[in-house]
C-alpha positions in Angstrom: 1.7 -88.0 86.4 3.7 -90.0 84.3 3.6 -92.6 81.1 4.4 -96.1 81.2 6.4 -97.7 78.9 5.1 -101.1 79.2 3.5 -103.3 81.2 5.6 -106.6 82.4 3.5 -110.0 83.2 5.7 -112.7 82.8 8.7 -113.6 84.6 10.3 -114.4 81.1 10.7 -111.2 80.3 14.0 -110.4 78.8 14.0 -106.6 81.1 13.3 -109.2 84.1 16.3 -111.5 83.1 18.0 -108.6 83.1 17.7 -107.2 86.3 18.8 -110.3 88.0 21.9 -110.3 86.0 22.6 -107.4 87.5 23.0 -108.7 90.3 26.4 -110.0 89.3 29.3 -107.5 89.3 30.4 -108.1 85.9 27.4 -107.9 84.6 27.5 -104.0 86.4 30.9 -103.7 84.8 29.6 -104.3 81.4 26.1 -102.7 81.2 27.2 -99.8 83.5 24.2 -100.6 85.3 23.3 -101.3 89.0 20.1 -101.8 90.7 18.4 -99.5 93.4 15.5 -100.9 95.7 14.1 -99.4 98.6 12.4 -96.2 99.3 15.1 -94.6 101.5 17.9 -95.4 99.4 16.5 -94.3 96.1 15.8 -91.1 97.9 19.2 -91.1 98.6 20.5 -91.6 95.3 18.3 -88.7 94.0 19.7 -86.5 96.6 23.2 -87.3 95.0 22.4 -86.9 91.5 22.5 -90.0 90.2 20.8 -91.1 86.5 18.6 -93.5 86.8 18.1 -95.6 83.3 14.4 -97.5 84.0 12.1 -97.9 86.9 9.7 -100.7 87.6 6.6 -100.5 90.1 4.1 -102.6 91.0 0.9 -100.4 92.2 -0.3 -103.1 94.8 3.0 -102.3 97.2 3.4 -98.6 96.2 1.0 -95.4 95.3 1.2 -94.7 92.0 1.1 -90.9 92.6 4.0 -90.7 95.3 6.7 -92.0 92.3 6.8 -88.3 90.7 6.9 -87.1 94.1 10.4 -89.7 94.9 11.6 -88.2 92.0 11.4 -84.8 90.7 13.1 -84.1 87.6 15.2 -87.2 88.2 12.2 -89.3 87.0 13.0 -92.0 84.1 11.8 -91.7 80.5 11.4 -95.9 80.8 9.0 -96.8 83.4 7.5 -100.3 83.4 4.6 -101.7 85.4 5.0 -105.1 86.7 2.6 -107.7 88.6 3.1 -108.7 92.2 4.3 -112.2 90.9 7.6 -110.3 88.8 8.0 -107.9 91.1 8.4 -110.5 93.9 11.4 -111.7 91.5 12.9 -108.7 90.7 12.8 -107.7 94.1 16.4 -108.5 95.9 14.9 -108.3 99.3 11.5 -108.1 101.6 10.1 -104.5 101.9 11.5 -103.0 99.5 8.3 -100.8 98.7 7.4 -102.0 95.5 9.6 -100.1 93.3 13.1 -101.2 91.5 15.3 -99.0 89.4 18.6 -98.8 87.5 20.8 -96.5 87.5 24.2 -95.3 86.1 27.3 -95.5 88.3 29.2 -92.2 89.4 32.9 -92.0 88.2 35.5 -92.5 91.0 38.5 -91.1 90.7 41.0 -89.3 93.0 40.6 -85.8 91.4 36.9 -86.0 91.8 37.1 -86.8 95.3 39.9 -84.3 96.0 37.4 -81.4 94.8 34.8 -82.8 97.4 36.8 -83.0 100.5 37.7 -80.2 103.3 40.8 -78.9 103.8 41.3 -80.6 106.9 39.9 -84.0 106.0 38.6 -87.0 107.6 39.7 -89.9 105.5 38.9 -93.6 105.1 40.9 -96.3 103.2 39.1 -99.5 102.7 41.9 -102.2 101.4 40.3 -105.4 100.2 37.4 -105.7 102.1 35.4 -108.5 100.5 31.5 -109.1 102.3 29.4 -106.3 101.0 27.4 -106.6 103.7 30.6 -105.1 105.8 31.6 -102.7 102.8 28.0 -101.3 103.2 28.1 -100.9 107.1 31.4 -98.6 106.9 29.5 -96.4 104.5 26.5 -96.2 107.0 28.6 -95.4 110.1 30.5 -92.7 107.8 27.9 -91.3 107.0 26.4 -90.5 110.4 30.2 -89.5 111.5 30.5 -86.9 109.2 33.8 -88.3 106.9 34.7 -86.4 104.3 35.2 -89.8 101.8 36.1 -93.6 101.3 39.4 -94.7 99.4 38.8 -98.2 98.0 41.8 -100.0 97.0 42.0 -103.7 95.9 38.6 -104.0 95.6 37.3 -107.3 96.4 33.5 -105.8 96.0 31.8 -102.7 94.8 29.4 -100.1 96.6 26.8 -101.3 94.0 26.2 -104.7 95.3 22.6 -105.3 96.6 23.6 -106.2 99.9 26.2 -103.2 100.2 23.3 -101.0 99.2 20.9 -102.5 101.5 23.2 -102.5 104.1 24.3 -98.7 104.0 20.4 -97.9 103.7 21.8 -96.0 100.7 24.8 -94.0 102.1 26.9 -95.7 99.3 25.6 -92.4 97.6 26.1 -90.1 99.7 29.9 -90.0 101.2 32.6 -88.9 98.0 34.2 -92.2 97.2 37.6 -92.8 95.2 38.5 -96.3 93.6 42.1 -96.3 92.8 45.1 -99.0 93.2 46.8 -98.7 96.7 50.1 -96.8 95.6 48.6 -94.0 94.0 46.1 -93.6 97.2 49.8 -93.6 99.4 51.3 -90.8 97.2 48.1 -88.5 96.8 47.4 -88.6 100.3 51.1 -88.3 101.2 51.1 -85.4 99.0 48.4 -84.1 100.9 49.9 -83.9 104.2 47.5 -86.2 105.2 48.8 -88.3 108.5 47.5 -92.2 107.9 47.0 -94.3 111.1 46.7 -98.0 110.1 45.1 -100.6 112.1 47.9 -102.7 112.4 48.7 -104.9 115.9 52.8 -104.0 115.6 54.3 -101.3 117.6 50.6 -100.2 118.0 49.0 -97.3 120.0 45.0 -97.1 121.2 43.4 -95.2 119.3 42.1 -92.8 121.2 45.3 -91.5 121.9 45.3 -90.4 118.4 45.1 -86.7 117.8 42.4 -86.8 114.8 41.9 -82.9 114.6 44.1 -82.9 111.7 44.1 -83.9 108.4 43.6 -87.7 108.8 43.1 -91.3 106.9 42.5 -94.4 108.8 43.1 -97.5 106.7 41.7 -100.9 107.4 42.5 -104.0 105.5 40.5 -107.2 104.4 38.7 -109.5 107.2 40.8 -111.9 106.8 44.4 -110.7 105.9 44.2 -107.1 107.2 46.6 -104.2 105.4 49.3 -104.8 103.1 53.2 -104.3 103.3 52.5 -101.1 101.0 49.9 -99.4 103.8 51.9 -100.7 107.0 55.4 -99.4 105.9 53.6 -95.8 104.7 51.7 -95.8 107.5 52.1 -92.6 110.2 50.9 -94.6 113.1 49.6 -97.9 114.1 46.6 -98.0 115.8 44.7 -101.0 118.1 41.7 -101.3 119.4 42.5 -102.6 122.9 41.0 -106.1 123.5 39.0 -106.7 127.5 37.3 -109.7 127.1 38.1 -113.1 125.1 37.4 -112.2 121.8 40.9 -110.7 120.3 39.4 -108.9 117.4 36.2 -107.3 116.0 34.2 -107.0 112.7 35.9 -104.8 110.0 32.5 -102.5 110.2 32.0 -102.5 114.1 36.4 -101.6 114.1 35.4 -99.0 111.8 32.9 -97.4 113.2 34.2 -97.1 116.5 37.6 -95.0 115.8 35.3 -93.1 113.4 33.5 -91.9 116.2 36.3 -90.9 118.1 37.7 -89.3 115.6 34.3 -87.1 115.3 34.0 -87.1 118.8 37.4 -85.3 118.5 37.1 -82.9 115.6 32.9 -81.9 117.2 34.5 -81.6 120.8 33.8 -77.7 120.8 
């Protein structure tokens, strides 16, 4: 089993003020701290190797016995035990099995990803996209397409954000991810060989037409303002998602995940 550290009653806590801090991004920034919940994603994170700092668990919505089991040698040293009425504040969402933790970020950088990613890679480049709830989506779909990693430039939110976390059920941890300013994401993967189809409306082909067997990075832009100057005049190809019906564009996450799939449709063909 396992020791606890303390057990947490009041909703005054300082560790319980603490938590929902967290829930702003510069309090993550500053602590180097974010905040886990859910069963699936924790298991998720522990698959990728992250450190997690503190854990609190409330038996009434989780067996005590199965926590080692989540865990393994990832378990951490500060574990807290927390009524139903904390936990319920703690807790971001609904169902989230009655166990919170926080963890340490992963470092992001270009060279870390570059040691992660195939030799023929499938690339995303996610400029400026701003509702974590989208940011989190991308990461699910992917995940289940098999992309080698996720550029984020001009960040307008991080991975770490509840509701990206929530959304991705926890793939935030598990595709290689790089955080790096838009012109040195242009000359590394220009470097690289690697041919970069922007989602741009100009002088635009379908994507389907789009030969994705090679080495590849498909860049989308913010919801509102799509990709800069920088990524359309670097850009290889412009690529469009041809429109049937009334509606003239689609989600960030939805336009994502559908040339994602081709592209693995492509590269899986045989």
């Amino acid at each position: 089993m396992f020791s606890i550290t303390d057990f947490i009653t009041s909703r005054q806590n300082q560790k319980v003020k603490n938590i929902l801090e967290l829930q702003k991004y510069n309090e993550r920034i500053r602590q180097e701290l974010f905040i886990i919940e859910g069963i699936r994603e924790i298991e998720k994170a522990v698959r990728a190797g992250y450190h997690f700092e503190s854990l609190f668990f409330t038996p009434g919505l989780i067996e005590t016995e199965k926590i080692p089991e989540l865990f393994g040698k990832s378990l951490p040293t500060q574990i807290f035990q927390v009524n139903e009425d904390v936990f319920a504040k703690i807790a971001y969402r609904e169902n989230s099995g009655g166990i919170v933790v926080l963890a340490r970020p992963k470092k992001q950088s270009i060279e870390l990803l570059a040691e992660k990613v195939s030799k023929n890679p499938l690339l995303l480049v996610i400029e400026g996209v701003e509702k974590p709830g989208n940011l989190g989506a991308i990461y699910r779909s992917a995940d289940a397409a098999g992309v080698d990693g996720i550029i984020i430039c001009n960040p307008a939110t991080d991975i770490y954000n509840p509701n990206a976390i929530r959304s991705s059920l926890g793939c935030v941890f598990t595709v290689p991810t790089a955080v790096v300013p838009g012109k040195a994401a242009i000359e590394w993967l220009k470097s690289r060989k690697i041919s970069l189809y922007t989602t741009f409306l100009k002088e635009s082909i379908p994507y389907y037409t789009v030969d994705f067997r090679k080495p590849s990075a498909i860049i989308f832009g913010a919801e509102a303002t799509g990709i800069t100057k920088d990524w359309n005049n670097a850009g290889t190809i412009n690529i469009i998602i041809p429109m049937y019906g009334i509606a003239d564009s689609l989600n960030v996450s939805t336009s994502a995940a559908v040339i994602i799939f081709e592209a693995s449709r492509q590269r899986n063909s045989n």
